[in-house]
Chimera marker file (.cmm) of the C-alpha trace (Angstrom):
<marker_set name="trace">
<marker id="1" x="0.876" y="42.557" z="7.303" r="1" g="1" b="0" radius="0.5"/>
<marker id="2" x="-0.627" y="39.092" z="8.567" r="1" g="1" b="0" radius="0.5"/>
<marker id="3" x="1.079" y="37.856" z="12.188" r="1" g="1" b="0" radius="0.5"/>
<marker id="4" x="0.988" y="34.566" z="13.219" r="1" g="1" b="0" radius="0.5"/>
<marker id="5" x="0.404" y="31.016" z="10.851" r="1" g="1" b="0" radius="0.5"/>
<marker id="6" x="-1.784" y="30.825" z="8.619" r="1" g="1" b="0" radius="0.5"/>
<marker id="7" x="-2.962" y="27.517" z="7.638" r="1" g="1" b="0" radius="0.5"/>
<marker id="8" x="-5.306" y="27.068" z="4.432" r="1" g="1" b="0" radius="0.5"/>
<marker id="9" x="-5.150" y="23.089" z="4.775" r="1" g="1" b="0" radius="0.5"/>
<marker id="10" x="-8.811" y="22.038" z="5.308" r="1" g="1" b="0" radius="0.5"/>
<marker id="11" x="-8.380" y="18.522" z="6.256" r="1" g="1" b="0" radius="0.5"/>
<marker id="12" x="-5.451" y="15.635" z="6.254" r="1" g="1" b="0" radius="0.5"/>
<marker id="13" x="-5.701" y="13.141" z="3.823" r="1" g="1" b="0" radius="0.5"/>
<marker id="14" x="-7.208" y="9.682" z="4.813" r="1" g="1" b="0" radius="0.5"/>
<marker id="15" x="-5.326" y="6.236" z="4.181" r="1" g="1" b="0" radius="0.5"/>
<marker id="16" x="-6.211" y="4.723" z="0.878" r="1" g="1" b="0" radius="0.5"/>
<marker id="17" x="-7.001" y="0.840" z="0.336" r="1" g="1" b="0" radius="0.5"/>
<marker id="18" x="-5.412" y="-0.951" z="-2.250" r="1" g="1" b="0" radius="0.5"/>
<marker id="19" x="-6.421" y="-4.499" z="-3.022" r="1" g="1" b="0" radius="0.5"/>
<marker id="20" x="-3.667" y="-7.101" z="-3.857" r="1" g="1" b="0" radius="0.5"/>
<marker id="21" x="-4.052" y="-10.207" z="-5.855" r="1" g="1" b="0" radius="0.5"/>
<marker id="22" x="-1.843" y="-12.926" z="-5.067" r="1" g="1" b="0" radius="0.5"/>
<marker id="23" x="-2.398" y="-14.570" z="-9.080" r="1" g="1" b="0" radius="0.5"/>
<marker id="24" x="-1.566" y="-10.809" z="-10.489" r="1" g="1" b="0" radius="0.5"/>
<marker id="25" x="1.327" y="-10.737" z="-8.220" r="1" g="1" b="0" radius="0.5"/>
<marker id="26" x="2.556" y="-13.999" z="-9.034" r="1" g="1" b="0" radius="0.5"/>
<marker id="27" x="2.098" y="-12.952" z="-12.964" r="1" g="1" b="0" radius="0.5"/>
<marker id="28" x="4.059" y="-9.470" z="-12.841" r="1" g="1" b="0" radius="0.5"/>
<marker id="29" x="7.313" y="-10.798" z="-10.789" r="1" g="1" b="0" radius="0.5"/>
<marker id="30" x="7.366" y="-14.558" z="-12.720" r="1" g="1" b="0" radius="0.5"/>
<marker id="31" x="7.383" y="-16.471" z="-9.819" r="1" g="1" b="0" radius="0.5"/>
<marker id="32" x="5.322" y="-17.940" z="-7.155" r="1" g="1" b="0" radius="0.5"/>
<marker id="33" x="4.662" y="-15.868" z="-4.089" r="1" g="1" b="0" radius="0.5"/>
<marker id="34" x="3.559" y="-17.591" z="-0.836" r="1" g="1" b="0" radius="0.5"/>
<marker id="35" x="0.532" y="-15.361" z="0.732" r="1" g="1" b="0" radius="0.5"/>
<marker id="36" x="2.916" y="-14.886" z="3.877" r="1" g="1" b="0" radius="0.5"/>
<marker id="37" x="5.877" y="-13.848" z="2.715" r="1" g="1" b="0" radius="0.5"/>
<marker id="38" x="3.952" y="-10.626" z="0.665" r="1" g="1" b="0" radius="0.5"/>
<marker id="39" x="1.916" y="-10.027" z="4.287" r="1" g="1" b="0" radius="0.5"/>
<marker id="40" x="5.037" y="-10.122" z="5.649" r="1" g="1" b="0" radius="0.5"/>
<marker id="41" x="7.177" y="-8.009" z="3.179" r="1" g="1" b="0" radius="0.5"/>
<marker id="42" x="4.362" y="-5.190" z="2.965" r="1" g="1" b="0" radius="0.5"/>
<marker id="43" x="4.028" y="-4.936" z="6.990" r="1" g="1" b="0" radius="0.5"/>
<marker id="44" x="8.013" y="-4.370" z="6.674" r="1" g="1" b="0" radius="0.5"/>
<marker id="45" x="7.505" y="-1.618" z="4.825" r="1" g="1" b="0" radius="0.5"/>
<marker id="46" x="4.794" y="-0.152" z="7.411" r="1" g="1" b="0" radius="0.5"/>
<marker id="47" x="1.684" y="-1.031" z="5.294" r="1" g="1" b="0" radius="0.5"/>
<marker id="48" x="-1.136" y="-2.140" z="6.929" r="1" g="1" b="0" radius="0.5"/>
<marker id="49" x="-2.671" y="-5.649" z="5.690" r="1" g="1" b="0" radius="0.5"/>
<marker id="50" x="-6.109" y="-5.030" z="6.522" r="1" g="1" b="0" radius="0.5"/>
<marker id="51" x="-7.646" y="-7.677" z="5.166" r="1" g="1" b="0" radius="0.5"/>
<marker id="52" x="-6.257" y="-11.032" z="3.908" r="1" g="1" b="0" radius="0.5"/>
<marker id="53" x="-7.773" y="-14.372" z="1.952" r="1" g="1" b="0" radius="0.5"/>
<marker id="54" x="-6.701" y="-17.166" z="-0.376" r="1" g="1" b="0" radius="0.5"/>
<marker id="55" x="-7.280" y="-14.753" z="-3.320" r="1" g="1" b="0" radius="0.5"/>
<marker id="56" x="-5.473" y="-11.275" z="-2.172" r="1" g="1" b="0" radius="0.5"/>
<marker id="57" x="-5.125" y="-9.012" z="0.118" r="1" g="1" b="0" radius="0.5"/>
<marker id="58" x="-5.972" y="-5.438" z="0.939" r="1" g="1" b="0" radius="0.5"/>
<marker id="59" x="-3.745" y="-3.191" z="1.996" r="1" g="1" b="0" radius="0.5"/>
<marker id="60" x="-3.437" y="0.540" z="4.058" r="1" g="1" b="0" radius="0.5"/>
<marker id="61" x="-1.669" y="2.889" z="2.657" r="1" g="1" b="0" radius="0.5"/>
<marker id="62" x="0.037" y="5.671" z="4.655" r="1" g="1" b="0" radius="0.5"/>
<marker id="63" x="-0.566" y="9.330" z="3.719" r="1" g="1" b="0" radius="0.5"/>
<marker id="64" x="3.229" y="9.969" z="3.914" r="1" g="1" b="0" radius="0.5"/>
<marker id="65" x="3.257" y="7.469" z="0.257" r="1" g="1" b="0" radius="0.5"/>
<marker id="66" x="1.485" y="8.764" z="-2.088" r="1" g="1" b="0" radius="0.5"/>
<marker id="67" x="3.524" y="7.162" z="-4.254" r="1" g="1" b="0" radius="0.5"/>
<marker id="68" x="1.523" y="4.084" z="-3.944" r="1" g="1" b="0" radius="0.5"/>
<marker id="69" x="-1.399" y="4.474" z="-5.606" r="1" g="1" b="0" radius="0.5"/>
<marker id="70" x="-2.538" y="1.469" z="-7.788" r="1" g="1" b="0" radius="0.5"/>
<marker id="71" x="-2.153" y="-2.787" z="-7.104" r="1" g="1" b="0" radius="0.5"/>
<marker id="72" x="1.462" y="-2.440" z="-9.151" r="1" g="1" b="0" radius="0.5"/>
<marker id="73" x="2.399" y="-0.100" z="-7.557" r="1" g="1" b="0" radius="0.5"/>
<marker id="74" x="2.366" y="-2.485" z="-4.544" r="1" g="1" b="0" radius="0.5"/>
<marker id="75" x="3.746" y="-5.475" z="-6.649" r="1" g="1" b="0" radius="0.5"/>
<marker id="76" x="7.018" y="-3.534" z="-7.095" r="1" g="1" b="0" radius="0.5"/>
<marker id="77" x="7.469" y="-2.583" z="-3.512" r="1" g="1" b="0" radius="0.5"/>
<marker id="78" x="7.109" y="-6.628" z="-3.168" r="1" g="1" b="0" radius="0.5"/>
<marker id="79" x="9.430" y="-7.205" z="-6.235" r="1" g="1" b="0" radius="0.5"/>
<marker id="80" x="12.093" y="-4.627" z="-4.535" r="1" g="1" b="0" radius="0.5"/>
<link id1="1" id2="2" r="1" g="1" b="0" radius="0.2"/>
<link id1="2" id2="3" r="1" g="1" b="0" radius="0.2"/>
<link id1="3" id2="4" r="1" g="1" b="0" radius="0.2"/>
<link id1="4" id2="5" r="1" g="1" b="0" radius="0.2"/>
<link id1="5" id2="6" r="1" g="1" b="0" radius="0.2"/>
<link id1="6" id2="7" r="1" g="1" b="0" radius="0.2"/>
<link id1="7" id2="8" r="1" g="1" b="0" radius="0.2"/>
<link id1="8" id2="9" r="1" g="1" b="0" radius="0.2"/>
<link id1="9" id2="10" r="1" g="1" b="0" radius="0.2"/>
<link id1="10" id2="11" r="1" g="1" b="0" radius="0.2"/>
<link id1="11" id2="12" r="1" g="1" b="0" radius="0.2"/>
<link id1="12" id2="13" r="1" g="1" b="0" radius="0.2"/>
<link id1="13" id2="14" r="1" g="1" b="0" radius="0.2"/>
<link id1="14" id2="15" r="1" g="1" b="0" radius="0.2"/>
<link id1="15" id2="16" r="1" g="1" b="0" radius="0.2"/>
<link id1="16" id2="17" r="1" g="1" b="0" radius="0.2"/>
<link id1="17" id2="18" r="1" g="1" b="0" radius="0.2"/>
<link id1="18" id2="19" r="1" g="1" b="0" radius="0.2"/>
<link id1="19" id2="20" r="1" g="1" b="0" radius="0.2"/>
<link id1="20" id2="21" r="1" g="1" b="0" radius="0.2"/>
<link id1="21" id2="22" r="1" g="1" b="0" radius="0.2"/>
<link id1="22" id2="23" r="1" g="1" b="0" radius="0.2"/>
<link id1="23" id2="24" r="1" g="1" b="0" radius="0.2"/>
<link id1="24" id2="25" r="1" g="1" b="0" radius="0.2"/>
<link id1="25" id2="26" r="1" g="1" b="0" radius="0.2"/>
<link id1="26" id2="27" r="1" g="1" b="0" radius="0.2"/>
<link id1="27" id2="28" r="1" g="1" b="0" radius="0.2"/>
<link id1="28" id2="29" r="1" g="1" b="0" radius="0.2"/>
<link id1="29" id2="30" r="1" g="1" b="0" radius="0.2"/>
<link id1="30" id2="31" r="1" g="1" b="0" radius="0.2"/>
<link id1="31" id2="32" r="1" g="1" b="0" radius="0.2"/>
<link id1="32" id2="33" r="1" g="1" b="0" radius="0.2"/>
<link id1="33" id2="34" r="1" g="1" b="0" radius="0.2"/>
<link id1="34" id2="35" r="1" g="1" b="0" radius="0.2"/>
<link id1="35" id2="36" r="1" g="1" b="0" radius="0.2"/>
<link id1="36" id2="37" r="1" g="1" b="0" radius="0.2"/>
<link id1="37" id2="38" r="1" g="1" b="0" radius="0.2"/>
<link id1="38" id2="39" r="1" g="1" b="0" radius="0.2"/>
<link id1="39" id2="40" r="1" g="1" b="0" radius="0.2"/>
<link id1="40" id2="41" r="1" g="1" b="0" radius="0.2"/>
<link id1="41" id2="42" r="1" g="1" b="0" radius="0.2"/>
<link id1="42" id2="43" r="1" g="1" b="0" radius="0.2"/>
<link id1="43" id2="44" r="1" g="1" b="0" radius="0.2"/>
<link id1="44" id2="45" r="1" g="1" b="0" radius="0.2"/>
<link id1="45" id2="46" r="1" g="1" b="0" radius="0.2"/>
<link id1="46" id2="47" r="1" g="1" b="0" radius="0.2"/>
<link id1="47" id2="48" r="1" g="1" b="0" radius="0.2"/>
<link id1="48" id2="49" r="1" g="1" b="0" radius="0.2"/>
<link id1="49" id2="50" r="1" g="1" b="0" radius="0.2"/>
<link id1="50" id2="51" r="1" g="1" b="0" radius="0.2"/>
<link id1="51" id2="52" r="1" g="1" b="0" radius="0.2"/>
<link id1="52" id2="53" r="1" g="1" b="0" radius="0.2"/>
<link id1="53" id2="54" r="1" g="1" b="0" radius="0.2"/>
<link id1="54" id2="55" r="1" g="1" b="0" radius="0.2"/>
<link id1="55" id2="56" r="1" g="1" b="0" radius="0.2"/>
<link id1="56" id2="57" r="1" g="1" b="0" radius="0.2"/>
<link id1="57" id2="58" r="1" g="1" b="0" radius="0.2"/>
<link id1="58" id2="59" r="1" g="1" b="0" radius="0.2"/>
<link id1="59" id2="60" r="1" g="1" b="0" radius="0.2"/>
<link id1="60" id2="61" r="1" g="1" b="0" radius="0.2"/>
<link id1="61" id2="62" r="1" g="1" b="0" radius="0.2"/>
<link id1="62" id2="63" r="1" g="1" b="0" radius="0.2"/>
<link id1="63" id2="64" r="1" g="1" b="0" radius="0.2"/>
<link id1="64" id2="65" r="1" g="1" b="0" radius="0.2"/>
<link id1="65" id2="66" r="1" g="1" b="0" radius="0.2"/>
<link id1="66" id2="67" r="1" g="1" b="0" radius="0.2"/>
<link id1="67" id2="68" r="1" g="1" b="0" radius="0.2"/>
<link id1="68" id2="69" r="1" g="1" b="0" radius="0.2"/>
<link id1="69" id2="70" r="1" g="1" b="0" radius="0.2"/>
<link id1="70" id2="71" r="1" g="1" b="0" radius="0.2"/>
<link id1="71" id2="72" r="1" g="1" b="0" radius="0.2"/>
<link id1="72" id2="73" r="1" g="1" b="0" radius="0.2"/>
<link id1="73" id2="74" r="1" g="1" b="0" radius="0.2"/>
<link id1="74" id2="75" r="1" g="1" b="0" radius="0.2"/>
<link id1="75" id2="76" r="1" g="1" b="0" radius="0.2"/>
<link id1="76" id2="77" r="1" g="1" b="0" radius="0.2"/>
<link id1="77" id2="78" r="1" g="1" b="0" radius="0.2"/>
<link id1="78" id2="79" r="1" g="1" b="0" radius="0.2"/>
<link id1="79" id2="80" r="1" g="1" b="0" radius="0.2"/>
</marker_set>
């Protein structure tokens, strides 16, 4: 019999980037959706914006949600 931990896990997952356009936003919830209020909204919900311009956004995904996975995914944490 084995003592001790024994931990088969080779590496932790890395953060995934998910792009976010503000038009395909705007289209999925119907209404208009000011640039800062998503930054603002997604940083609320501890997602890192790293990267931000007049068409989208890209966003840092935690490795605790792996729920989050694909751009609508990220609209309906907005729309929520």
């Amino acid at each position: 019999m084995a003592k001790g931990v024994i931990d088969i896990f080779s590496a932790p997952p890395k953060p995934v980037t998910i792009p976010c356009r503000w038009e395909r936003l705007k289209s999925l919830i119907g209404i208009e959706v000011k640039p800062d209020d998503a930054i603002s909204v997604f940083k609320a919900l501890e997602l890192n914006v790293v990267a931000a311009d007049a068409s989208g956004c890209r966003v840092e995904i935690p490795t605790y949600r792996r729920d989050l996975e694909r751009e609508v995914d990220l609209i309906e944490e907005y729309a929520r």
